[in-house]
C-alpha positions as CSV (number, residue, x, y, z in Angstrom):
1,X,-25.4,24.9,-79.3
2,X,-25.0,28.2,-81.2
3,X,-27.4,29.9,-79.5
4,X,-25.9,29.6,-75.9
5,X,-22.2,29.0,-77.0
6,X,-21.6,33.1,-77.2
7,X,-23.4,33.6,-73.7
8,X,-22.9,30.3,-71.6
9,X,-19.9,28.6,-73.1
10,X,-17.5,31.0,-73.9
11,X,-15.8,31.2,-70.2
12,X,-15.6,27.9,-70.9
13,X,-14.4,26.9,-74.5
14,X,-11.8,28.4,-76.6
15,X,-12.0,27.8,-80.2
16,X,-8.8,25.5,-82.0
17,X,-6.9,27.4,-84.9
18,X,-8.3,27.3,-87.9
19,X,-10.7,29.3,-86.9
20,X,-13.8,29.1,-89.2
21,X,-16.3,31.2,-90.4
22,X,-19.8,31.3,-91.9
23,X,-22.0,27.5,-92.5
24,X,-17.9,25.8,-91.7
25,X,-18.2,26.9,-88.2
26,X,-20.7,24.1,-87.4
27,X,-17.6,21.7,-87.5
28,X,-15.4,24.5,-85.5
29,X,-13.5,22.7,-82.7
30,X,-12.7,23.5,-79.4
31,X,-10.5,23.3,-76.1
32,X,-11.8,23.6,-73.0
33,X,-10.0,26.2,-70.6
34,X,-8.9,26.2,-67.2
35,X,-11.6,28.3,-65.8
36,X,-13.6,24.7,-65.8
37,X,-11.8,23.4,-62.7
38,X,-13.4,26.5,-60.7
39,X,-17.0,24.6,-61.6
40,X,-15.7,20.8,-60.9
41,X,-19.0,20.1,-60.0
42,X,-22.3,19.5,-61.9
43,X,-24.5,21.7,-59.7
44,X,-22.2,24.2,-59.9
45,X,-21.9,24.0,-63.6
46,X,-25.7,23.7,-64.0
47,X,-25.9,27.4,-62.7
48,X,-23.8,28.6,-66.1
49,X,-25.1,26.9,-68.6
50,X,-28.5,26.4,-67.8
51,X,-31.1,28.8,-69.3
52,X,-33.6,28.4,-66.0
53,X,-31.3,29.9,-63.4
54,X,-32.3,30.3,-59.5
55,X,-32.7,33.6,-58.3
56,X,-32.9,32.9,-54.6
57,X,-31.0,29.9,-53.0
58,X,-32.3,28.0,-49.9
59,X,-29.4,27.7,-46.9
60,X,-30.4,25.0,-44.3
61,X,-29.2,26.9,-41.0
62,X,-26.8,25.0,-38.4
63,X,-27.5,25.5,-35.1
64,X,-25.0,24.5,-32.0
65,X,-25.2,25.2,-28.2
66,X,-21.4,26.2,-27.4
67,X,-19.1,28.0,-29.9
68,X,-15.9,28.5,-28.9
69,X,-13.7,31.6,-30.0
70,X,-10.3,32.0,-29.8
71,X,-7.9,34.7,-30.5
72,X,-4.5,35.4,-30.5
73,X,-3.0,38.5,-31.1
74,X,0.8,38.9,-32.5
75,X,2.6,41.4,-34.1
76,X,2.7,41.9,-37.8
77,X,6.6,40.7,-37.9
78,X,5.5,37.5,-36.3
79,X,2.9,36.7,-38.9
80,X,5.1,34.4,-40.8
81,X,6.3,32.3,-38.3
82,X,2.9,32.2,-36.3
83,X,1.2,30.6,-40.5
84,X,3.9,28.3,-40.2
85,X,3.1,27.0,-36.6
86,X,-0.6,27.1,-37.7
87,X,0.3,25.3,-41.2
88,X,1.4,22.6,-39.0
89,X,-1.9,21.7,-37.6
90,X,-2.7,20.7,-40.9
91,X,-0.4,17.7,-41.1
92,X,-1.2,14.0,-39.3
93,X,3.0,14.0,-38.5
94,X,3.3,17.2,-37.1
95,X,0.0,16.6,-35.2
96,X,1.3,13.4,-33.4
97,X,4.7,15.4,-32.5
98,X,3.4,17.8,-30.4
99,X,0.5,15.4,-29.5
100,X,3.5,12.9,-28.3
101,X,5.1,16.2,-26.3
102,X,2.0,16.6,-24.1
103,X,2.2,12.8,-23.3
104,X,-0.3,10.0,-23.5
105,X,-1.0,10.1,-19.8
106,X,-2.4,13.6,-19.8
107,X,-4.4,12.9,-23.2
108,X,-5.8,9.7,-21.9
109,X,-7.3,11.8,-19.2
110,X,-9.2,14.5,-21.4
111,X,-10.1,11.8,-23.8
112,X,-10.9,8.2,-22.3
113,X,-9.3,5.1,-24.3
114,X,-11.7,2.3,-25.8
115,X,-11.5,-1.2,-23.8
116,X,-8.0,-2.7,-24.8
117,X,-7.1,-0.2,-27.6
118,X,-3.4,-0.1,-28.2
119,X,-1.5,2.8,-27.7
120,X,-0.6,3.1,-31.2
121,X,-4.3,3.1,-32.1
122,X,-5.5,5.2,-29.4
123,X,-3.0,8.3,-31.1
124,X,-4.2,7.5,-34.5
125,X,-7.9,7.8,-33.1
126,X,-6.9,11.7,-30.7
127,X,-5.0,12.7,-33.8
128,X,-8.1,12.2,-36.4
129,X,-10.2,14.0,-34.0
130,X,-7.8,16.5,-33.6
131,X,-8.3,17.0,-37.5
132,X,-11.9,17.5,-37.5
133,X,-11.4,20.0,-35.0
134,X,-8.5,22.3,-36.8
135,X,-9.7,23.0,-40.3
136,X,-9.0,26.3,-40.3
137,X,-8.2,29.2,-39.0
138,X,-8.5,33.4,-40.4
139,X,-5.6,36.1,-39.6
140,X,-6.8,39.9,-40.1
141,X,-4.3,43.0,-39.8
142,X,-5.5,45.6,-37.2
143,X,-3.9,49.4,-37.1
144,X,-3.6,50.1,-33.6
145,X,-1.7,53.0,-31.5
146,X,-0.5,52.5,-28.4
147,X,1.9,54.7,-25.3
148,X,5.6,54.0,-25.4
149,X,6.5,55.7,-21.9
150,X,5.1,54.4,-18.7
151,X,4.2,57.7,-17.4
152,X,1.5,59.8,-19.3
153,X,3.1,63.3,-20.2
154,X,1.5,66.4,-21.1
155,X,0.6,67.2,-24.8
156,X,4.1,70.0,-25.2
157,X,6.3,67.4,-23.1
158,X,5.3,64.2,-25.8
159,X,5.9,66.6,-28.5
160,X,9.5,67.5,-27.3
161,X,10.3,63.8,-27.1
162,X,9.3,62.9,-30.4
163,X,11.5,65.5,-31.5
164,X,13.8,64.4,-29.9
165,X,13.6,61.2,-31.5
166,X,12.1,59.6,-28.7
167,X,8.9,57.6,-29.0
168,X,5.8,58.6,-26.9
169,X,2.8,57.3,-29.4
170,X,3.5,54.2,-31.5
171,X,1.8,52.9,-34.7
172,X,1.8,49.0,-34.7
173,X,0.1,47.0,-37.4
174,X,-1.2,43.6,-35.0
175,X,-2.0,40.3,-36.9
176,X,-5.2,38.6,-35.4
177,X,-5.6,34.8,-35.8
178,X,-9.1,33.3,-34.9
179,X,-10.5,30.3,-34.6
180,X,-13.9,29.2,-34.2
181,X,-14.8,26.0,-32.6
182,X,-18.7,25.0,-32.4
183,X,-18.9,21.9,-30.2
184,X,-22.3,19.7,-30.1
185,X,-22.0,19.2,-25.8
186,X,-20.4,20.5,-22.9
187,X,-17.6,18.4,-22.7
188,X,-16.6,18.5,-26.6
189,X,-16.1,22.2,-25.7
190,X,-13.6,21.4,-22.5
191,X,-12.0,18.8,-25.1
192,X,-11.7,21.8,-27.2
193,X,-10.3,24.4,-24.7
194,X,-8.0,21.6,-23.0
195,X,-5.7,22.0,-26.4
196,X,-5.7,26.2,-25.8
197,X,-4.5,26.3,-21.8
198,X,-1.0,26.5,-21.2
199,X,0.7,22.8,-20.6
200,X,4.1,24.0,-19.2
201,X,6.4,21.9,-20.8
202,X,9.4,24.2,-20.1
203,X,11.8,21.8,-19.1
204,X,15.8,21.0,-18.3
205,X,16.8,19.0,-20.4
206,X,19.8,18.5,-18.9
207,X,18.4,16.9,-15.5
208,X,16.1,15.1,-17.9
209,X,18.8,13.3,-19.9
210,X,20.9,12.6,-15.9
211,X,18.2,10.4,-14.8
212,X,17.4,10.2,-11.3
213,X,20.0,9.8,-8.6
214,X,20.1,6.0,-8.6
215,X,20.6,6.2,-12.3
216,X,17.0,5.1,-13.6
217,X,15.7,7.4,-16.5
218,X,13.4,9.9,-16.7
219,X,9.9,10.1,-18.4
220,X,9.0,13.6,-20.5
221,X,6.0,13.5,-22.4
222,X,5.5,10.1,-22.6
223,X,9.0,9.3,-24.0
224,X,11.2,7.7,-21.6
225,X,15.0,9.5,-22.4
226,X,18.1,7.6,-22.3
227,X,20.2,8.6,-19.4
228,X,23.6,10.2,-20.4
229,X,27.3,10.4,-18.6
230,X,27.8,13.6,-19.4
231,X,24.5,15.2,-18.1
232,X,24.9,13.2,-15.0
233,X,29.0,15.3,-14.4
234,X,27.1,18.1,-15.5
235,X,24.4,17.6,-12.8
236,X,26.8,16.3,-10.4
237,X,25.4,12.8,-10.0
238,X,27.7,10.0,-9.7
239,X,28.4,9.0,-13.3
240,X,28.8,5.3,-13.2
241,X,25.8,4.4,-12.3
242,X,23.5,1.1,-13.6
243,X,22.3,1.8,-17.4
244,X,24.2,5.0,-18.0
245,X,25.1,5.8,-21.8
246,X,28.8,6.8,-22.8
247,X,30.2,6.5,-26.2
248,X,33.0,8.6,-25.5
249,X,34.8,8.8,-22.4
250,X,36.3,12.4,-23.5
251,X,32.8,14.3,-23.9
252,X,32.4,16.8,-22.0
253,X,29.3,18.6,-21.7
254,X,29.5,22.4,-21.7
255,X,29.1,24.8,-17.8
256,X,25.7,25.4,-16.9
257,X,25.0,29.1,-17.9
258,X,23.1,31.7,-15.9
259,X,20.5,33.6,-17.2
260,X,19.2,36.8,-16.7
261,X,15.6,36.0,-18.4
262,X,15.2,33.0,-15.6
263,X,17.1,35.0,-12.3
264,X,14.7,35.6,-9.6
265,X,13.2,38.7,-9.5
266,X,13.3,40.5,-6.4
267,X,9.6,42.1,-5.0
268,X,9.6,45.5,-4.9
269,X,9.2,47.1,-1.5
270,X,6.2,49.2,-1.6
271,X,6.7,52.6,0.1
């Protein structure tokens, strides 16, 4: 014990006040430190304080047929909220939310259902594969450099605008998130790749919440929505129909607004 305690032990171990000295430090007594936790393991503690140590190390190599690699590329200001949207792959509740917004119908599709499994056990079986899926995911930072102006200007003419305090050439610092997906088959990878496409679930909510004409309710992700008075004035349907919700006759739900982010864009006329 005295022989390795200076080299092997002593990341380890921490010696207890009073410290003693000479033949009295055989009965010496000891705490053991934090930096233990970082070697939970026995193999992993073997390697410090065993006097045979392993030079080389043998890996057993994993091979797969399809790896998958996505990317997504945001600006450095949007790296905070983009970890939080990714922390929350990482959480079974948060998982079945937005598992529940794409709907059961369209899942059921990508992944088939077992004979007579419940709906309830059907998401609880998606949402643990979904887990073993997302483990992970790496964000580096990227300098780039990139043209402000639409219209490429001559060396003097980009130097005048900068003084100018315009901006011709602008630094940007880009956050890159990637994931890595290896799938053992063909359709594991479209599984995969299903969850990355766009699923266009931009939707009014306020024609959602009216129900249809005759007053029967709408579906939206697999959640059927109570229809509502006030959406239905709002949407000009009659309001008394069959079903209809209203807890107070008084509400009244605010104009529709227009929006220049969703007007119509008009096709330019080429000359």
């Amino acid at each position: 014990m005295a022989t390795d305690e200076p080299k092997h032990f002593e990341p380890f171990l921490k010696p207890v006040a009073p410290i003693l000295k000479g033949t009295a430090q055989k009965d010496q007594q000891y705490r053991v430190t934090d930096v233990l936790m970082m070697v939970g393991t026995w193999s992993k503690f073997r390697r410090h304080v065993s006097q045979k140590r392993k030079l080389t190390y043998a890996y057993q190599r994993t091979t797969y047929e399809t790896v998958l690699i996505f990317e997504c590329f945001l600006p450095l200001t949007n790296e905070t909220v983009l970890r939080n949207e990714l922390d929350a792959l990482f959480y079974k509740d948060t998982i079945q939310k937005k598992l529940l917004t794409i709907g059961l119908v369209d899942l059921k599709a990508l992944i088939e259902p077992h004979t007579a499994e419940s709906d309830k056990t059907y998401l609880d079986r998606v949402i643990d594969w979904f887990g073993e899926q997302v483990r992970g995911y790496s964000i580096s930072h990227v300098n780039g450099r990139f043209r402000a102006e639409d219209v490429v200007l001559p060396r003097q003419a980009a130097a005048a605008l900068q003084e100018q305090a315009g901006r011709y050439l602008i630094d940007e610092t880009t956050a890159i998130t990637r994931f890595i997906f290896p799938c053992e088959h063909e359709q594991h990878a479209k599984q995969v790749s299903w969850f990355f496409q766009g699923k266009a679930t931009r939707r009014n909510w306020w024609q959602i919440l009216a129900g249809y004409k005759d007053g029967r309710p709408r579906m939206a992700g697999g959640v059927t929505f109570p229809v509502l008075r006030a959406a239905r004035v709002r949407q000009g349907l009659a309001p008394d129909a069959t079903g209809v919700i209203c807890r107070n006759p008084n509400e009244v739900a605010p104009p529709i607004r227009r929006s220049n982010r969703w007007r119509p864009r008009r096709k330019r006329r080429r000359r």
